[in-house]
C-alpha positions in Angstrom: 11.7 -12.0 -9.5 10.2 -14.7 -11.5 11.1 -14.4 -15.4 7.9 -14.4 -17.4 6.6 -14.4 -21.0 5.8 -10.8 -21.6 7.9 -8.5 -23.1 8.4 -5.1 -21.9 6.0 -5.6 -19.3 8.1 -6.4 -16.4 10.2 -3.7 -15.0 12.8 -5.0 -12.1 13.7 -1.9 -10.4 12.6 -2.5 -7.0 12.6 -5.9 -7.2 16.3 -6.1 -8.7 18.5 -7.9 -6.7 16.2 -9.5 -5.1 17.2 -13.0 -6.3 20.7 -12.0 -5.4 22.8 -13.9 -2.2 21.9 -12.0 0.7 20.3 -9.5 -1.1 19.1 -7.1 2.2 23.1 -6.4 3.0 24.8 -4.0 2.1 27.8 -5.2 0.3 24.7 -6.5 -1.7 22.8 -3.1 -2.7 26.3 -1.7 -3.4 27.2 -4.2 -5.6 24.1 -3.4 -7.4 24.3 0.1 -7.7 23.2 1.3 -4.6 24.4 4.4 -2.8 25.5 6.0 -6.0 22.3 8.0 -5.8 22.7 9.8 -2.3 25.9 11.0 -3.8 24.3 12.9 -7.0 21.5 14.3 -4.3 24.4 15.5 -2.1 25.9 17.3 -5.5 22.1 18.3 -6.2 22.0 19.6 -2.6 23.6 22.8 -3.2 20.6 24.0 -6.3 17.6 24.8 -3.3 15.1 23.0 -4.6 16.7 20.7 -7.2 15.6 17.6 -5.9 12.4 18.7 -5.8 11.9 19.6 -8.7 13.2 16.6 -10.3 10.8 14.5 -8.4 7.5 16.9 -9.6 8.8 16.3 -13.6 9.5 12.3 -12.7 5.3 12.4 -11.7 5.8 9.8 -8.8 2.8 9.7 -7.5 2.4 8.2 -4.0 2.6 4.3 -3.6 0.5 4.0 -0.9 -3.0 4.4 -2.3 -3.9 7.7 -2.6 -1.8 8.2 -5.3 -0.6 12.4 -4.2 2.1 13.6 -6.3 5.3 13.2 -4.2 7.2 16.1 -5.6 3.9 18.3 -5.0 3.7 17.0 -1.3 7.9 17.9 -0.5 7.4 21.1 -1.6 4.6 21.7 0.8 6.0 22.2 3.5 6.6 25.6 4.7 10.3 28.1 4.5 12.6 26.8 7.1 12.3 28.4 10.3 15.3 27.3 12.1 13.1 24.3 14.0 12.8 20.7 12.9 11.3 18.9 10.3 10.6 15.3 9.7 10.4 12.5 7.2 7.9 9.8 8.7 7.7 6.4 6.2 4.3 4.8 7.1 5.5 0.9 6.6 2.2 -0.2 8.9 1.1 -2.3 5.3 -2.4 -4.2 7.4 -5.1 -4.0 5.1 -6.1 -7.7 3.6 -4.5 -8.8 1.2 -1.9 -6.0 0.7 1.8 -7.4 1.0 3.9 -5.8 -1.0 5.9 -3.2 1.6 6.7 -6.2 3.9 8.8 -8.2 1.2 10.0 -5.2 0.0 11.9 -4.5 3.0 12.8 -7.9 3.7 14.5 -8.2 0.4 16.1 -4.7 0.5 15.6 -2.6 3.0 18.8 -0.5 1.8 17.1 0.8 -0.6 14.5 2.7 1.7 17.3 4.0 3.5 18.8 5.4 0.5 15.4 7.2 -0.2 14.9 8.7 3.1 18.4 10.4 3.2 17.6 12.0 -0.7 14.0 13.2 0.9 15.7 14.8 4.2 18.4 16.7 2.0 15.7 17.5 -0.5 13.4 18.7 2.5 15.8 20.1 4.8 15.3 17.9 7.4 17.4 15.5 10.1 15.2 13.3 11.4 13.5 10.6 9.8 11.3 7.9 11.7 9.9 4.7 9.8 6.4 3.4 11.4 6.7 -0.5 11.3 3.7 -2.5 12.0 4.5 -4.1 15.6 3.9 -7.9 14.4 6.2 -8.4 11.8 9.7 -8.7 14.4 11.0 -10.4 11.7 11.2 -7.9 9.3 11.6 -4.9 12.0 15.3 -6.9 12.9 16.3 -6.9 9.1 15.4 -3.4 8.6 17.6 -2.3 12.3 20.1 -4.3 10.8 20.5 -2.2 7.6 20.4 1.0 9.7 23.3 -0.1 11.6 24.7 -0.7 8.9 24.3 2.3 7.0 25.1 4.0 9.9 28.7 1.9 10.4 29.3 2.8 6.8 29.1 7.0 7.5 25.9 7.1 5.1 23.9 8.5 8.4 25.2 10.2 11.0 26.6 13.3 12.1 29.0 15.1 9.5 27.4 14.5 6.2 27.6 15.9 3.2 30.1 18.1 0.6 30.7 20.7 3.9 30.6 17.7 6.2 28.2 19.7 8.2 25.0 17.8 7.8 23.0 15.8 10.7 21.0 12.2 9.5 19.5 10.2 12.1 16.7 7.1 11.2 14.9 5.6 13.8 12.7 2.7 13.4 9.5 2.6 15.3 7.5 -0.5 16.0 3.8 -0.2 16.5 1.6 -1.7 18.3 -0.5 -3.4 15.8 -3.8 -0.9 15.2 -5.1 -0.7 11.5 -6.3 2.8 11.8 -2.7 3.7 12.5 -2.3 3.2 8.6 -3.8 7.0 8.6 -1.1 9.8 8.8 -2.1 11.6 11.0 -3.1 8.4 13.7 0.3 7.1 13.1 1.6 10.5 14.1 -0.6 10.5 17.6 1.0 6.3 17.9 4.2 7.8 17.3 4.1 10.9 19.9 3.1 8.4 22.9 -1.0 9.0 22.7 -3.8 6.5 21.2 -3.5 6.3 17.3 -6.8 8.5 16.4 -7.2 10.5 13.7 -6.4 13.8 13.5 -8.7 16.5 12.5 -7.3 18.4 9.1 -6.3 21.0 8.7 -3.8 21.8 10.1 -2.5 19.4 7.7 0.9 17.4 8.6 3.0 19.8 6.2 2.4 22.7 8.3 1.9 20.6 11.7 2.8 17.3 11.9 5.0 15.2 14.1 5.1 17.5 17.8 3.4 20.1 15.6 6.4 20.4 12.9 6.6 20.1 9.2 6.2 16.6 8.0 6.6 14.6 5.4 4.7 11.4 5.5 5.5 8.7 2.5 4.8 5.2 2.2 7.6 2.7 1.9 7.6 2.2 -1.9 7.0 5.9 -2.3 10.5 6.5 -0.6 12.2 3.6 -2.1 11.1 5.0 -6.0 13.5 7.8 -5.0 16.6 6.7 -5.6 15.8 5.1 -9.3 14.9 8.7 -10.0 17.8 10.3 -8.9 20.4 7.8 -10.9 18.6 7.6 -14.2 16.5 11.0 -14.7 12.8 12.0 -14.9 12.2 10.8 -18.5 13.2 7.4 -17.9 10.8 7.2 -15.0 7.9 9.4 -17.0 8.5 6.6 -20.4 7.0 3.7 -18.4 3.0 4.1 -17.9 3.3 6.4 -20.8 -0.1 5.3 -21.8 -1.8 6.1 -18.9 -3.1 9.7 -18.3 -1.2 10.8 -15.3 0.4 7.3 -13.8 4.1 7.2 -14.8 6.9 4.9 -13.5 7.0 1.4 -12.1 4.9 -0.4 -9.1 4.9 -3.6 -7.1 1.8 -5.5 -8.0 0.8 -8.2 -4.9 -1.3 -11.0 -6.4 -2.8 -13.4 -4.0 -5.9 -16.0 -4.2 -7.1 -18.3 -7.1 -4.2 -17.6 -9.7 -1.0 -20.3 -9.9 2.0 -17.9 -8.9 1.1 -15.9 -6.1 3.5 -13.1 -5.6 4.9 -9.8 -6.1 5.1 -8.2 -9.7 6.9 -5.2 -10.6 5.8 -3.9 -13.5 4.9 -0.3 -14.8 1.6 1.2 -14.8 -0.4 0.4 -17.1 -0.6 -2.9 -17.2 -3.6 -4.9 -17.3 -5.3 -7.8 -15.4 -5.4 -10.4 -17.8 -1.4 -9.7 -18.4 -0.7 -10.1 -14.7 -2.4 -12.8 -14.0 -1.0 -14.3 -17.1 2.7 -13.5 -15.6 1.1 -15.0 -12.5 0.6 -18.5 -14.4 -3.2 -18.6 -14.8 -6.0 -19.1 -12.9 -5.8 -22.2 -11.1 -6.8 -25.2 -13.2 -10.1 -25.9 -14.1 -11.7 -23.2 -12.6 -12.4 -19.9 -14.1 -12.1 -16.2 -12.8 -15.4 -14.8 -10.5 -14.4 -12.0 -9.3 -11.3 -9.3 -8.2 -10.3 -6.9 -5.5 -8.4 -4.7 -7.6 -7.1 -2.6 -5.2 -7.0 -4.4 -1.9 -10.2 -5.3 0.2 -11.3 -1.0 0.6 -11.7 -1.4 -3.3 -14.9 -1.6 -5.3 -14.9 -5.3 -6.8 -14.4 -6.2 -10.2 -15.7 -8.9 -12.5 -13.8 -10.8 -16.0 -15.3 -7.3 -17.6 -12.4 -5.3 -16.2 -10.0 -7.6 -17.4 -8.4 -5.4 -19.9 -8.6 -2.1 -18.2 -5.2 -0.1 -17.9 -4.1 -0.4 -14.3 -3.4 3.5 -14.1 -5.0 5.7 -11.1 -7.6 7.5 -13.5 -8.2 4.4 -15.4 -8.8 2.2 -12.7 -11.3 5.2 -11.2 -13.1 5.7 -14.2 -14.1 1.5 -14.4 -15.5 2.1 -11.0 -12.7 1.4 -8.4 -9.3 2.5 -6.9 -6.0 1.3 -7.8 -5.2 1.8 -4.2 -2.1 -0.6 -2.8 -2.9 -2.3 -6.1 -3.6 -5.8 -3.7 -4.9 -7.4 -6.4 -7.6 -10.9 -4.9 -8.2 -13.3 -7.4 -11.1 -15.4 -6.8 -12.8 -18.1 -8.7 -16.2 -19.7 -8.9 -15.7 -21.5 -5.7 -15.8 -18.6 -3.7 -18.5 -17.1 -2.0 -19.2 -13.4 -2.4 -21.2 -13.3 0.9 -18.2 -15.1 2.9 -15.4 -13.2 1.8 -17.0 -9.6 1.9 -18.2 -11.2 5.3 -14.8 -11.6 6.8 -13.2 -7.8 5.8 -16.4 -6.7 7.9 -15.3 -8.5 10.5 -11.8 -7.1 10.3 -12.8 -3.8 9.3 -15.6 -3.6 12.5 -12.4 -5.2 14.9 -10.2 -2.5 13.9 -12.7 0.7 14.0 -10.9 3.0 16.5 -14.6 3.9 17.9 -13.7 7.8 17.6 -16.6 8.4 15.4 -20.2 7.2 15.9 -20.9 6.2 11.6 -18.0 4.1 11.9 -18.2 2.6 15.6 -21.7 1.4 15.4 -22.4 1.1 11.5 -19.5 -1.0 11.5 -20.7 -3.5 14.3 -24.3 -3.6 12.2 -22.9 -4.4 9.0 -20.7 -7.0 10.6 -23.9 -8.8 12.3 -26.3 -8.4 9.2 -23.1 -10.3 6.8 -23.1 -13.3 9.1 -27.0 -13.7 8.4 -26.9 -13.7 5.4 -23.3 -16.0 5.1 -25.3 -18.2 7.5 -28.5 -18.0 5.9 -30.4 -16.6 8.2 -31.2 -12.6 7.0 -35.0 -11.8 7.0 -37.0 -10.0 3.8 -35.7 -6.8 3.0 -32.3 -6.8 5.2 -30.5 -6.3 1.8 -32.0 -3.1 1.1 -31.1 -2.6 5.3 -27.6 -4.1 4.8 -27.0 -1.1 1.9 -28.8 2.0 3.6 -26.1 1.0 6.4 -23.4 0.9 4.4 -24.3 3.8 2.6 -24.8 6.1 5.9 -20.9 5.2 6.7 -19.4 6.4 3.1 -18.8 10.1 3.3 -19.5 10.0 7.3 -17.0 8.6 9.0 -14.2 10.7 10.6 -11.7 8.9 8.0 -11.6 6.8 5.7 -11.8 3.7 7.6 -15.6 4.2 6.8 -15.6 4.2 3.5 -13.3 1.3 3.5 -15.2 -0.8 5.3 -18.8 0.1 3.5 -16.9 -0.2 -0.1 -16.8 -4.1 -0.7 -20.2 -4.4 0.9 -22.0 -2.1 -1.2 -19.8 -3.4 -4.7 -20.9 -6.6 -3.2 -24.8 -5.8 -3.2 -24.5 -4.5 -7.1 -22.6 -7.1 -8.9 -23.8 -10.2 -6.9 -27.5 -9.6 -5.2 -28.2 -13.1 -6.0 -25.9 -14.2 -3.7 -27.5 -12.2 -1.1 -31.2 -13.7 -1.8 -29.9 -17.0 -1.4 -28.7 -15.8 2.1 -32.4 -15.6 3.0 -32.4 -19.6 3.2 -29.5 -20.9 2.8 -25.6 -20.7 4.6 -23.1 -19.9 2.4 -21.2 -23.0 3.6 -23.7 -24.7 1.7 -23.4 -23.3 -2.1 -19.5 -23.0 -1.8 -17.7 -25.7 0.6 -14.9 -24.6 1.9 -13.0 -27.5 0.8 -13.3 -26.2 -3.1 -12.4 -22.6 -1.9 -8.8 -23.8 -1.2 -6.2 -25.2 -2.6 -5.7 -28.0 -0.4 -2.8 -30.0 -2.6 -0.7 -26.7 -2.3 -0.5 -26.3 1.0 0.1 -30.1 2.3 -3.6 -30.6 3.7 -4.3 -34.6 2.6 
């Protein structure tokens, strides 16, 4: 992690290490302090519903967007019934511009591994199963590799724990690349064999989840906050993002776009903007600061006003967007607003699973209408069209893949609808050359 000027503001806990020699080993993670936590949850283990508990008065909240307490979803599930229940991590990270997960894992996946074991004793369970999207082999061999080693080590396996009677078995599962399989309960139909759809809820995946058993379903970073928890206590966790209403502990910030560092920040909520993309170096020079996905392309936009908001999730909400992955897009003056909402439509309308019609079709219409007016060729009145469109996805669709994909557009409409008039004669290409957009002396292009 790169050392900035800005005390108190970064918080290494995740991210710790990862500047270390072979950092994703683990001789590595021991060396740092990993694995002492699985050892306090195994002396936890024998208070019922101690770990639990202590994750509820930490207030991690989940990592992957939604932002559900993570103690609060444990203790959903229902009493134990003799049958299974499972632990699934969702690690299929696809939406544009969020990459924090991926890294993550490539720098220490140990520390996921550690997590999952704390959640299965905490929840009763033996079987954990972590969804990897499909394309990245590269980090799907690091993350097998950590499992076999864990596994070589007798940290999972059969006879764990105090009584040496306990079962912990993580497999890794590699999908097949489908963006709607970032919804729990599509990944669970990917995972089971069928076509990743949606799920109708309820039955919710607590009660019926994974062949119809209790689940658990946590993102990556969600997991991997666990074992911070268990070695240094709830109010350690609870004293960063203090000054936020109900956002406590630390969180992997991915900045990417217009700013001089691109890269992952760790820092606790709370934070602002204009501090990260100070730690990030700036805006790129000469240029100044258009606009921001705050929360990864699903994300209202935001402009220089929102600057100094406190990145919390009821902040962030209250100023008009989501906090979300927290894929935070900076983009100058060079960039078009037309071109880039443009191209999430066209990965947004690509990865529509078709189950429902809002979605399916409004999708495929909003996709066609933003190359019109990118090209400079929409007709009187097709912003107004553009919006109703948009607008009959939101609150339609049979998840949220419709409200993600009619977000930017609509944010889009309101903050720049000049941009969209001038789509009436003339291309986008036109107003804001490619060739300004990038940053062609970084990446080797002469």
């Amino acid at each position: 992690m790169t050392e900035f000027s800005a005390p108190g503001k970064l918080s290494p806990v995740l991210s710790d290490g990862w500047d270390k020699e072979k950092s994703w080993t683990i001789d590595t993670y021991r060396a740092n302090g990993g694995y002492q936590a699985i050892a306090k949850a195994w002396q936890m283990s024998a208070d019922e519903g101690a770990l639990i508990n202590l994750m509820k008065e930490a207030g991690l909240r989940g990592r992957g967007g939604a932002g559900f307490p993570t103690g609060l979803k444990w203790s959903f599930l229902p009493p134990k019934d003799g049958g299974p229940r499972y632990l699934v991590v969702n690690a299929d990270e696809s939406e544009p511009g969020t990459c924090k997960d991926i890294p993550h894992l490539m720098a220490n996946p140990h520390i996921l591994l550690e997590g999952i074991m704390i959640c299965l004793i905490a929840i009763g369970g033996h079987d954990a199963f972590i969804y990897l999207r499909g394309e990245v082999a590269h980090v799907h061999r690091r993350v097998q590799a950590a499992i076999r080693e864990a596994r070589a080590a007798g940290l999972i396996g059969t006879g764990l724990g105090p009584n040496g009677d306990y079962d912990i078995n993580i497999t890794l599962h590699a999908g097949a690349g489908a963006y709607i399989c970032g919804e729990e309960t599509a990944l669970l139909d990917s995972l089971e064999g069928f076509r990743g759809q949606p799920r109708l809820k309820p039955p919710f995946p607590a009660a019926k989840g994974l062949f119809a058993r209790p689940t658990v379903i946590n993102n990556v970073e969600s997991i991997s906050s666990v074992p911070g928890i268990i070695n240094n206590g709830a109010e350690w966790f609870q004293q960063m993002g203090a000054d936020t209403k109900n956002s406590r502990g630390h969180g992997i910030f991915s900045l990417s776009g217009h700013v001089k560092y691109p890269g992952q920040y760790e820092a606790p909520f709370g934070i602002t903007i204009r501090e990260l993309i100070e730690m990030a170096g700036g805006i790129r020079e000469g240029h100044e600061l258009k606009f921001f996905a705050v929360g990864g392309s699903s994300a209202p936009l935001w402009t220089p006003n929102h600057l100094d908001i406190p990145l919390g999730y009821e902040e962030v909400m209250e100023g008009g967007s989501m906090l979300a992955t927290r894929a935070i897009q900076i983009f100058d003056e060079t960039v078009s607003v037309v071109r880039v909402v443009s191209r999430w439509s066209d990965f947004y309308q690509h990865e529509s699973c078709g189950k429902c019609t809002p979605c399916r079709e409004g999708t495929y219409w909003m996709r066609q209408l933003m190359h019109r007016f990118e090209a400079g060729k929409a007709k009187e009145g097709e912003i107004e069209l553009l919006y109703e469109i948009a607008s009959n996805i939101a609150g339609r669709s049979f998840c949220a893949l419709g409200d993600a994909a009619a977000t930017p557009v609509r944010s889009a409409i309101d903050l720049f609808r000049e941009e969209f008039e001038w789509g009436y004669k003339t291309p986008a290409a036109e107003l804001f050359p490619i060739e300004k957009s990038v940053i062609f002396s970084e990446v080797g292009v002469k």
